[in-house]
N, C-alpha and C positions, 0 to 999 in steps of 0.2 A: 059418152062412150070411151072419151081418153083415158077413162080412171079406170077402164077394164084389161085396159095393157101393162101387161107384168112386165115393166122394163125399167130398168134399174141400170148405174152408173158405176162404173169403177174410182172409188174412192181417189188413188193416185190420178185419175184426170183434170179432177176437179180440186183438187186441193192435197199438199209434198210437206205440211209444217205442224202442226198439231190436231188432238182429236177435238178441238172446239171449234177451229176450220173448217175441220174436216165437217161437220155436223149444218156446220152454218152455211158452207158452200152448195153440200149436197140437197139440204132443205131449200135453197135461193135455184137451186136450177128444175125445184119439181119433183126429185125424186124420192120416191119412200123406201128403196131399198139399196145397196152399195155393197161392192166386194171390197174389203178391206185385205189389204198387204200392209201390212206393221212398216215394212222397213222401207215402200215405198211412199207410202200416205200419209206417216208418220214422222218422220221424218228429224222435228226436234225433240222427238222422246228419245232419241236415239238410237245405239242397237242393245235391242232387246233380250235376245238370245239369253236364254238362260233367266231370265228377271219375271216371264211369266208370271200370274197369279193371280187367285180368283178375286181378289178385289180390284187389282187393275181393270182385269175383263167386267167387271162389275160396273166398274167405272165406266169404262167406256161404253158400255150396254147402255146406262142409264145419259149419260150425253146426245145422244143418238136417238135414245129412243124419245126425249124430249124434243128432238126437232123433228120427232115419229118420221123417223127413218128406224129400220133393222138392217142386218149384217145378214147376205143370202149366201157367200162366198167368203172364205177365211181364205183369204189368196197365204201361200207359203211355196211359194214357186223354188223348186230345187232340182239340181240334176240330177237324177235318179241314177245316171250311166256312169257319173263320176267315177274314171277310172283309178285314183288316187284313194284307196282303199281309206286313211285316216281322214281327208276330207269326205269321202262319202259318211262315214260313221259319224262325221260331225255334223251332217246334214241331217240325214234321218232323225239325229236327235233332237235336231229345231222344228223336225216335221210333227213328231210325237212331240213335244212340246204343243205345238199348236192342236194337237186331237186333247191334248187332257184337260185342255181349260178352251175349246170351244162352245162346247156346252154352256159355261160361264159368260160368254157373248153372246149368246141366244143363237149360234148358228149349230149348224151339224154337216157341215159339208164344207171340209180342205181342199183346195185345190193345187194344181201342181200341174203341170208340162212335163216331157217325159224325160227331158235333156239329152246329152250327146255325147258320145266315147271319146270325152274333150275334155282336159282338167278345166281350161277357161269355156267350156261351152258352147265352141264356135262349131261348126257342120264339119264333117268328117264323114270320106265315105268309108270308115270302119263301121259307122252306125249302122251300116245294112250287114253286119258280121255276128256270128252266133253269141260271138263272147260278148260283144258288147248287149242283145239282147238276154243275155244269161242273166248280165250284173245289172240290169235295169230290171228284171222279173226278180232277185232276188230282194232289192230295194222294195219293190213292190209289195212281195210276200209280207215283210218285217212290217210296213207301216199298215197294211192292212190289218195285220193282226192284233194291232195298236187300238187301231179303227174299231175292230169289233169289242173288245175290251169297255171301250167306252161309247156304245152305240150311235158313232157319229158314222161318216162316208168321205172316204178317200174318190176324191172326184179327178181324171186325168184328162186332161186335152195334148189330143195328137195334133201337132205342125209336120208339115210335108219335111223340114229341114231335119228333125228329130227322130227317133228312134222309132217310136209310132207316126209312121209317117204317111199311112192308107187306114183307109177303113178297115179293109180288109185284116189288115196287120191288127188295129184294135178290136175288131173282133177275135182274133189270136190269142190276145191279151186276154181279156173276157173270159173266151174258152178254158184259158189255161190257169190265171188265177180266181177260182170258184166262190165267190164271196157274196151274199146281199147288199155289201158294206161298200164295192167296189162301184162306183159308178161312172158316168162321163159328162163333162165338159162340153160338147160340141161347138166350134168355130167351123164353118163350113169353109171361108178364106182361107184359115191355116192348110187347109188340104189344096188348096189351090197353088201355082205360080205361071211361069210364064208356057212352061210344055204342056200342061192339060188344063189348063180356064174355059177352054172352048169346049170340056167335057164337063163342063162344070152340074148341067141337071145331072148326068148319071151319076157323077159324085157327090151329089147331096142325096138322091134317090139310095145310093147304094148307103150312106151312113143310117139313114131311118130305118132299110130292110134291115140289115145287118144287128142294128145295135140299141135303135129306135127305143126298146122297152129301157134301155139303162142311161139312158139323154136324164138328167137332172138338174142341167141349165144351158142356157146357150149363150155365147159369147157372140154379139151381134158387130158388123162393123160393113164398109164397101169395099172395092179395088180399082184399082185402073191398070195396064199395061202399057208403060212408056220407053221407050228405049229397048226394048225386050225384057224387063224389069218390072216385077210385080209390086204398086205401091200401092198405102195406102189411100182410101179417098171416102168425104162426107156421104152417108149414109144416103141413098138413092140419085147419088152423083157419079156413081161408077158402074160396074159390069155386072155385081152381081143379083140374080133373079131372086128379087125379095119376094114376089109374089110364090112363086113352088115354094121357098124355105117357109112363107106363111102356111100355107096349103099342107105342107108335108109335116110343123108345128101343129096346127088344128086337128089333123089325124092320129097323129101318135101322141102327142106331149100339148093337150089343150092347156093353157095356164101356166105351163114351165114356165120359171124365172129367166127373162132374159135382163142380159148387160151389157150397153155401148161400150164399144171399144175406142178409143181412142178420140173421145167427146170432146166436141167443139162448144165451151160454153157458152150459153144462149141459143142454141138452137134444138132445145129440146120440142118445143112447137114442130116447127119445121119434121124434125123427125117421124113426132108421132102422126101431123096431118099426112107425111107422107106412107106410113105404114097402116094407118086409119083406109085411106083413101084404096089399097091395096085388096 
C-alpha cells in the first residue's frame, strides 16, 4: 500500500552538489519522484542561467531516470514582485528559460512563489498595496504566456508572508489571470503562522473550495508554535491535521503529486507509516 502514495522529495533536501548525487541520494531514501531547483540541488554545476539546453535536460533526465526517479516540479523560485524593474526582467528570463527546455526533463510544471515588493525579498507590508500586486500580475501574465507557447504550467505557491498571501487572494489570482496553463502549488503551512493556526481546518477547507480544481501538487511539511513563532517540525510531530488535508486530497486531487518539505533523511518509513496509518 506504500507504493500507492504519490510522495516525492525535494531534491535540494537530500542532496546541494551534483545531479549524480542528486539521483543517488534521492533513489537511497525511496523516492521515485523529486522537485528539482538547478541552483539549489545543483549546486556544483554552477549557475546556470542562461547555459540551459536540451541536452543538458537530456542529460539530466536520463541520470534520474536510471535511478527511476522523474522530475514532478522544475522549482525556479523567483520574485515575481521584484520592484527593481531590470532585476525583474532578468528574472522572468531565467523563468522562461526553465518553460523552453522543461519539456526536455520530462517535467511540465515550473514552480515559483509569488515573492515580495522587496528588491532582496524580505516581507513588506507594501505587499498588501495595489502596486505591488499590479507588478506581480504582470510578471505573471508574461510567463504564463511563455507557459502556453510551450504547453507546460506555471504552478504558484502562496506563503501568508508574500503577495499571495490567502486563499482568497489566490483565488483573485486565478480569476484574473485566465489560463489552463496557470495552476497551484498548495502548501497548507505557508497560509498558516502564529495569528491564525488555530483556524487552520477552515483554511485548508477554504483552499479546496476555492481553488481545489487548479491544486496540481502539494507541498507537504508540519509546524509547531514556539515562542509566538511559527516553526518548522517533522511530519506528524506538529499541529498540523494531516488527516482533513488527506480527506480533503482524496476528494478533489486523488493521486496529486505530493512533496516533503524540508525532509529529514531516513525517515521516509516513519512518514509514510505515519500518513498510511491516517
Amino acid at each position: 500500500m506504500k507504493e500507492n502514495l504519490n510522495i516525492g522529495v525535494r531534491g535540494h533536501d537530500v542532496s546541494q552538489t551534483n545531479i549524480y548525487d542528486l539521483a543517488k541520494s534521492v533513489q537511497k531514501e525511496g523516492f521515485r519522484h523529486t522537485q528539482l531547483a538547478l541552483k539549489k540541488a545543483l549546486k556544483d554545476h554552477g549557475n546556470l542561467v542562461g547555459k540551459l539546453n536540451t541536452g543538458m535536460m537530456d542529460h539530466f533526465k536520463r541520470v534520474l531516470k536510471d535511478a527511476g526517479i522523474r522530475v514532478s516540479i522544475f522549482g525556479c523560485y523567483i520574485n515575481m514582485a521584484q520592484p527593481v524593474e531590470e532585476k525583474r526582467i532578468a528574472e522572468i528570463n531565467s523563468f522562461k528559460e526553465h518553460i523552453r527546455f522543461a519539456s526536455d526533463l520530462g517535467c511540465r510544471m515550473i514552480g515559483t512563489e509569488t515573492g515580495c515588493y522587496t528588491e532582496d525579498y524580505t516581507y513588506t507590508e507594501l505587499n498588501e498595496s495595489e502596486e505591488a500586486f499590479e507588478t506581480f500580475l504582470s510578471t505573471l501574465r508574461e510567463i504564463v504566456a511563455e507557459a502556453e507557447k510551450f504547453g507546460v504550467f506555471v504552478a504558484i505557491e502562496g506563503v501568508v508572508t508574500h503577495i499571495v498571501n490567502t486563499p482568497k487572494k489566490m483565488k483573485k489570482v486565478l480569476n484574473t489571470v485566465k489560463s489552463n496553463n496557470l495552476v497551484v502549488i498548495l502548501d497548507t503551512v505557508n497560509y498558516l503562522d502564529e495569528t491564525n493556526y488555530l483556524k487552520q481546518d477552515e483554511i485548508m477547507r477554504e483552499c479546496f473550495e476555492l481553488f481545489g480544481d487548479r491544486i496540481n501538487a502539494i507541498h507537504i511539511k508540519d509546524f509547531i508554535i514556539e515562542n509566538g513563532v511559527r516553526k518548522v517540525a517533522n511530519i506528524g510531530e506538529g499541529l498540523l491535521n494531516y488527516k482533513l488535508l488527506l480527506q480533503l486530497i482524496q476528494a478533489y486531487k486523488p493521486q496529486v503529486e505530493m512533496l516533503i518539505e524540508n525532509y529529514e533523511p531516513g525517515t521516509r518509513e516513519k512518514v509514510f507509516n505515519y500518513i498510511e496509518n491516517l
